[in-house]
Structures are given as C-alpha cells and as structure tokens.
C-alpha positions as CSV (number, residue, x, y, z in Angstrom):
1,X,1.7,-8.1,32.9
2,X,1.3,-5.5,30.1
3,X,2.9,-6.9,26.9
4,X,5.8,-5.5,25.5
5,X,6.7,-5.8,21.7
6,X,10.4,-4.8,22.2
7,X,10.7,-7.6,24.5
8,X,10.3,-10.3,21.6
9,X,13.1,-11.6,18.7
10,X,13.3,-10.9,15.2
11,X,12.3,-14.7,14.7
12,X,9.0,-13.3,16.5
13,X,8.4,-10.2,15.0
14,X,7.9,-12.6,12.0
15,X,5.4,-15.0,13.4
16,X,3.5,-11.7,14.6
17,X,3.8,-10.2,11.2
18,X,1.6,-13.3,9.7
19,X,-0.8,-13.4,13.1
20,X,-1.5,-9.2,12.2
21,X,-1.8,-9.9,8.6
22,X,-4.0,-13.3,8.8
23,X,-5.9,-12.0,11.9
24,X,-7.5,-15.4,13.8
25,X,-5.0,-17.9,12.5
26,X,-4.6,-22.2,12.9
27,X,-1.3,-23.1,14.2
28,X,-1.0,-25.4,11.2
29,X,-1.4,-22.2,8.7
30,X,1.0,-20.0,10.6
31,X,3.6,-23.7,10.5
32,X,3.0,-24.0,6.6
33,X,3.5,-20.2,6.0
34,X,6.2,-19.8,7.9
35,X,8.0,-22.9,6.2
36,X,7.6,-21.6,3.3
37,X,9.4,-17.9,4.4
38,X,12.0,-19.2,6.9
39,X,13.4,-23.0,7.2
40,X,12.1,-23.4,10.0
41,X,11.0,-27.0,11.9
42,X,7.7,-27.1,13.1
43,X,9.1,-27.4,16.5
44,X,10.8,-24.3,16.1
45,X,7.6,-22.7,15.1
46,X,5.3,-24.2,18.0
47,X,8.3,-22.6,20.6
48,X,8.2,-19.3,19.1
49,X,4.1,-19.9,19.8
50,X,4.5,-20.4,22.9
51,X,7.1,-18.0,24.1
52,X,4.3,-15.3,22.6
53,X,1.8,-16.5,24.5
54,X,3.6,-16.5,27.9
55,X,4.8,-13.2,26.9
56,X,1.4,-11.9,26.3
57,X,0.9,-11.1,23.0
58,X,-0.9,-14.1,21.3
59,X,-3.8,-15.2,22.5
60,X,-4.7,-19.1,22.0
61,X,-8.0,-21.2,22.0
62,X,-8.1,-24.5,21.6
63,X,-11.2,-25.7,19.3
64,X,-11.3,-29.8,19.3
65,X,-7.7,-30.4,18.5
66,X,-7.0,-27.3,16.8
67,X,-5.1,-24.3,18.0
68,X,-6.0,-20.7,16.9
69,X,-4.0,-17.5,17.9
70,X,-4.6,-13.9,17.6
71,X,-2.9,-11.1,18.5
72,X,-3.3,-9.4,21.7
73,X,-1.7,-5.9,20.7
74,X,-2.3,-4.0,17.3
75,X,0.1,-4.2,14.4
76,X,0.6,-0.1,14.2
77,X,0.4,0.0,17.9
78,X,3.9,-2.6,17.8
79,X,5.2,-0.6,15.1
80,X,4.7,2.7,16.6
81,X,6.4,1.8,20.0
82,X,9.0,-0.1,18.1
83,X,9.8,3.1,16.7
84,X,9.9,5.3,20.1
85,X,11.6,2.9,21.7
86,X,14.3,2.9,19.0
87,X,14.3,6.9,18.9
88,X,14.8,7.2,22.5
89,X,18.2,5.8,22.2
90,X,19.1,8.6,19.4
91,X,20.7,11.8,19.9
92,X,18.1,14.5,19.2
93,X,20.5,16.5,16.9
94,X,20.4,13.4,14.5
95,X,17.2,12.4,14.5
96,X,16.1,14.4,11.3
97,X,18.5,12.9,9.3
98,X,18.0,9.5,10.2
99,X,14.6,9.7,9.2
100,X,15.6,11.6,5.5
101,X,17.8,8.4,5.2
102,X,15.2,6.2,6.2
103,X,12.5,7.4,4.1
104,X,15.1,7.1,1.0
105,X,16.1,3.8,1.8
106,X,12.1,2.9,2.3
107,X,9.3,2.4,-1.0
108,X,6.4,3.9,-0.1
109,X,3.0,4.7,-1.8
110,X,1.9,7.9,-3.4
111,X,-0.7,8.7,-0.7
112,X,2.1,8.0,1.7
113,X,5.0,10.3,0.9
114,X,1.7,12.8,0.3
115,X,1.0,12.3,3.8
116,X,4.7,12.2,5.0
117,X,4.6,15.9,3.0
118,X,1.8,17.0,4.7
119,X,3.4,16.4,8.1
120,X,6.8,17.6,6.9
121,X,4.9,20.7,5.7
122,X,2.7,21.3,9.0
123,X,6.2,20.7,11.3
124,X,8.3,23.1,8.9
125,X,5.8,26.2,10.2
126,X,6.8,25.6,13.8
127,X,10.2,24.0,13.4
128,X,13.6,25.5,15.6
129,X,16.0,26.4,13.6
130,X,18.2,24.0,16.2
131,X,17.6,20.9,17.9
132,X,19.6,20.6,21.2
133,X,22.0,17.8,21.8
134,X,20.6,15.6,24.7
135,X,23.7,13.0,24.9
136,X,25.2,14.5,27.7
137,X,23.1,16.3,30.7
138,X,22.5,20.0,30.8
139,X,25.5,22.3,31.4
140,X,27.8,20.0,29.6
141,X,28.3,21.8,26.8
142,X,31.8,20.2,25.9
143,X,31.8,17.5,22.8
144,X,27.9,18.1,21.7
145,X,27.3,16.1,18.4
C-alpha cells in the first residue's frame, strides 16, 4: 500500500511535522515534544504512532527497548500533494485569488516572495487572459462562477 498523506488527521500532521523536522527520532523525544506543544497523554501520542505506522508513513525500529521512527515520505513531497489535493476541489476561475489571499495571509522570507516573483513573472508571459470555469461539465454554460 502506497502511503497517502491526505489520509492522516491534523493531530498527525503534527507528530509528522516533529518526525520531518527531527529526522530519526526516539518515541520518548517525539512524547516530551509533543507535551510540551499539545496536552497530550503519552497514550495519546503512542496511538497517533501507531496509526502512522500501519498507515505507512513512519517507519519504526526497535533498538533494545527503545523505539525510533522516521518518516517514510518527504516533508515537501506531503506538502506538495496536500496542496493538489486541496486545489483539485477548487473551481479553476478562483484559484488565482485564493493563492493572492493566501500568500497575504502567509510570512514568508525575502528569497521566497523573490522566488514566488520569479514564477509569477515567468507565468505572466504565457498567462490566458481567462481561466474557464470547470464546476459544471462542458456545454453547461448556465451559472459559471
């Protein structure tokens, strides 16, 4: 089974954020780190474990009686089809400004929003000067967004 990173919880999503950022990790630093961002009982936290490893996307090794997990997929790989997924359900026509109100609403580095630019700047050249609406199928030209 391919794992899928819009199969798993919020509560998740923050247990994977510490695995990404810590890389290997001991169950009892990813228990004390979590405590100390969410009030969360270590049985809590040791259940969200495991529900990531039968999902697929932690890996565990047991070392004497120590536990150590690792991720199975890549942080910007879980963003990025986090992202698509989301997209997908949005109608194309509002796309655009859904991303202007999410990079406002979003701090970002220099070198980012110089990157976002440079994007923005190589899209602008090839843009249409209309997106289609794809909420209803083609020929159903009657209440388009």
């Amino acid at each position: 089974m391919t794992p899928r990173i819009n199969d798993i919880t919020p509560a998740e999503w923050d247990l994977m954020r510490i695995v990404w950022t810590k890389g290997d990790v001991h169950s009892r630093d990813l228990i004390t780190l979590l405590q100390q961002k969410r009030d969360w009982s270590e049985s809590t936290i040791k259940t969200l474990l495991g529900r990531l490893v039968k999902k697929g996307l932690l890996n565990v090794s047991k070392d004497g009686r120590r536990f150590t997990y690792s991720a199975t997929v890549d942080e910007r790989s879980a963003m990025d089809e986090t992202v698509q997924e989301l997209f997908a359900h949005l109608c194309a026509m509002k796309k655009g400004q859904t991303l202007v109100n999410l990079v406002q609403a979003t701090t970002m580095t220099q070198a980012d929003l110089e990157s976002l630019q440079q994007v923005v700047q190589t899209k602008l050249d090839n843009a249409p000067s209309m997106v289609t609406c794809d909420c209803l199928p083609p020929g159903n030209d009657d209440g388009c967004c």
